[in-house]
C-alpha positions in Angstrom: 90.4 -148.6 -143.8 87.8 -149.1 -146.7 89.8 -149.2 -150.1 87.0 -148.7 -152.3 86.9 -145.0 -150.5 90.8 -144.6 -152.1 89.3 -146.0 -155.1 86.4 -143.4 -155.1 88.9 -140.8 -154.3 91.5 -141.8 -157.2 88.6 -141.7 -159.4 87.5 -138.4 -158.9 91.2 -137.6 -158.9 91.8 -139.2 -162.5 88.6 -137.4 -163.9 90.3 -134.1 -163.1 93.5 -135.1 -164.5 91.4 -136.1 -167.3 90.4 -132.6 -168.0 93.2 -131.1 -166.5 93.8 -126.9 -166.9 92.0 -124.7 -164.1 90.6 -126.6 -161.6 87.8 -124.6 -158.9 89.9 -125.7 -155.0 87.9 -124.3 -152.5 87.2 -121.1 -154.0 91.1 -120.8 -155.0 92.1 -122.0 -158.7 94.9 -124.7 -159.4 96.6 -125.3 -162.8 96.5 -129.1 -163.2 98.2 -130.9 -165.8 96.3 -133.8 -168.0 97.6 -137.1 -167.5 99.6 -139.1 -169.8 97.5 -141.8 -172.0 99.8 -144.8 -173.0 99.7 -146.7 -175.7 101.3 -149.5 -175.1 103.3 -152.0 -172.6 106.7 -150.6 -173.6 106.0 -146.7 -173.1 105.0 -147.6 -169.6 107.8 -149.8 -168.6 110.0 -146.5 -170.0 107.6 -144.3 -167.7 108.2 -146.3 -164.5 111.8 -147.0 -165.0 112.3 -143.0 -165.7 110.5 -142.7 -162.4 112.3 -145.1 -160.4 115.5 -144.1 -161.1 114.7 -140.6 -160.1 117.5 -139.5 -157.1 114.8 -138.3 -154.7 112.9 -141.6 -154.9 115.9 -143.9 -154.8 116.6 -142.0 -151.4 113.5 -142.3 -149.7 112.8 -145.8 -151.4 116.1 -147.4 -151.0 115.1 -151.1 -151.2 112.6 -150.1 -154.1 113.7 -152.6 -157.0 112.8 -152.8 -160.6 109.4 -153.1 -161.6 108.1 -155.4 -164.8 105.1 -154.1 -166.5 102.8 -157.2 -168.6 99.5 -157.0 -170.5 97.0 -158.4 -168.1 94.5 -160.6 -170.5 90.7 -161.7 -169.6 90.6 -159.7 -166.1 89.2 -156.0 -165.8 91.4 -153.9 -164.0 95.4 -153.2 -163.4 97.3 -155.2 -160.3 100.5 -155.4 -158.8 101.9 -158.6 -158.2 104.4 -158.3 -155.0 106.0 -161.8 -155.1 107.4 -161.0 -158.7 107.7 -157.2 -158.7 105.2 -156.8 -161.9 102.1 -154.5 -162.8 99.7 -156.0 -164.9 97.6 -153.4 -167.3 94.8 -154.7 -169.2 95.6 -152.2 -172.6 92.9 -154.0 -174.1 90.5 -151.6 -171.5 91.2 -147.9 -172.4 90.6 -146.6 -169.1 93.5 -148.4 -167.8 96.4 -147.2 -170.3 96.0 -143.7 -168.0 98.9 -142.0 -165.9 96.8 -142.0 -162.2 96.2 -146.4 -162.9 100.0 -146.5 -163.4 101.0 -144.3 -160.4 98.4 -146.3 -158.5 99.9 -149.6 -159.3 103.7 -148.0 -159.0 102.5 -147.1 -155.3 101.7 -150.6 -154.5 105.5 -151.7 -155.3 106.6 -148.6 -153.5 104.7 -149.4 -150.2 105.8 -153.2 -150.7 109.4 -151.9 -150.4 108.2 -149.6 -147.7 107.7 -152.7 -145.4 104.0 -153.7 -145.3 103.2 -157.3 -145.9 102.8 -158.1 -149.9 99.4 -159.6 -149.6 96.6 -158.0 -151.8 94.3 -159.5 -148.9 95.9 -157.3 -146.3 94.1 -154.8 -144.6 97.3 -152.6 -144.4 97.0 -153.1 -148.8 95.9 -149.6 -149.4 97.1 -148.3 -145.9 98.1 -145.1 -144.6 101.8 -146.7 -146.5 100.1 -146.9 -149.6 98.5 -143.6 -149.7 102.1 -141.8 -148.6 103.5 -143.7 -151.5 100.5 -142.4 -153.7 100.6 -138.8 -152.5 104.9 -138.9 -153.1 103.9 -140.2 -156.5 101.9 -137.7 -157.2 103.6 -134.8 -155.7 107.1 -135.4 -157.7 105.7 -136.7 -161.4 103.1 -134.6 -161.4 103.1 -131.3 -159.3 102.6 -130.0 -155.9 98.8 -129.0 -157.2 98.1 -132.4 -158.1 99.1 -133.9 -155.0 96.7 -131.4 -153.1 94.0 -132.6 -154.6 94.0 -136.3 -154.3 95.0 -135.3 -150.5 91.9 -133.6 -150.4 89.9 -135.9 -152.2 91.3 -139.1 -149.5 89.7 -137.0 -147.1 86.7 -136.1 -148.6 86.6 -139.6 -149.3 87.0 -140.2 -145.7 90.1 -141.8 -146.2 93.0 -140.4 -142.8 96.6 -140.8 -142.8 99.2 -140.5 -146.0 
């Protein structure tokens, strides 16, 4: 599995979300919702504890701990950090304060807990585990609409499984 093809499709993904509104699917239209811009460290520590401590994902992500958001200083894009359970946003980049980098991040710690091995390095990183965690993400934050289309863009994308 290739993850600059999830990358590619996340990014087509965010753009939407972006715009959000009325969104052309195949000849059928979709209402999409425009994706939260944060502001700051603290507003997206409150968004991912609000979102881990919803019922449905406590159920299907039992072992699914707290997560610690930092600012992420000098380096140009958002990580998750498995050993210590953190996601590191570089607020100082705009395009990384947005809803779709957070959820993308949040997956990571969701797939950790999921059981595949915590190494960045892995080929399993942005695996069929990781892409179920993304699609669940999307599907209950944002909207069953929302979640069709970054399934569709994966495979577009060439991207199978999740």
């Amino acid at each position: 599995m290739n993850a600059s093809a999830v990358y590619s499709a996340e990014s087509i993904w965010s753009s939407a979300l972006d715009r959000g509104g009325l969104v052309d699917f195949h000849g059928s239209h979709l209402y999409v919702s425009t994706q939260r811009r944060f502001a700051d460290i603290a507003s997206i520590q409150r968004y991912v504890d609000e979102i881990l401590s919803m019922d449905s994902l406590r159920s299907r992500y039992p072992t699914a701990g707290p997560i610690q958001v930092r600012e992420r200083r000098g380096q140009g894009s958002a990580h998750y950090e498995p050993a210590t359970s953190t996601m590191a946003i570089p607020m100082h980049r705009r395009e990384f304060g947005r809803e779709s980098i957070v959820l993308h991040e949040l997956a990571h710690h969701l797939s950790v807990a999921a059981g595949i091995p915590a190494s960045p390095t892995g080929t399993r990183w942005h695996g069929v585990e990781f892409r179920e965690a993304m699609l669940y993400l999307a599907r209950v934050v944002l909207g069953e609409p929302e979640a069709l289309l970054l399934r569709s863009w994966y495979h577009s994308s060439g991207v199978r499984g999740g």
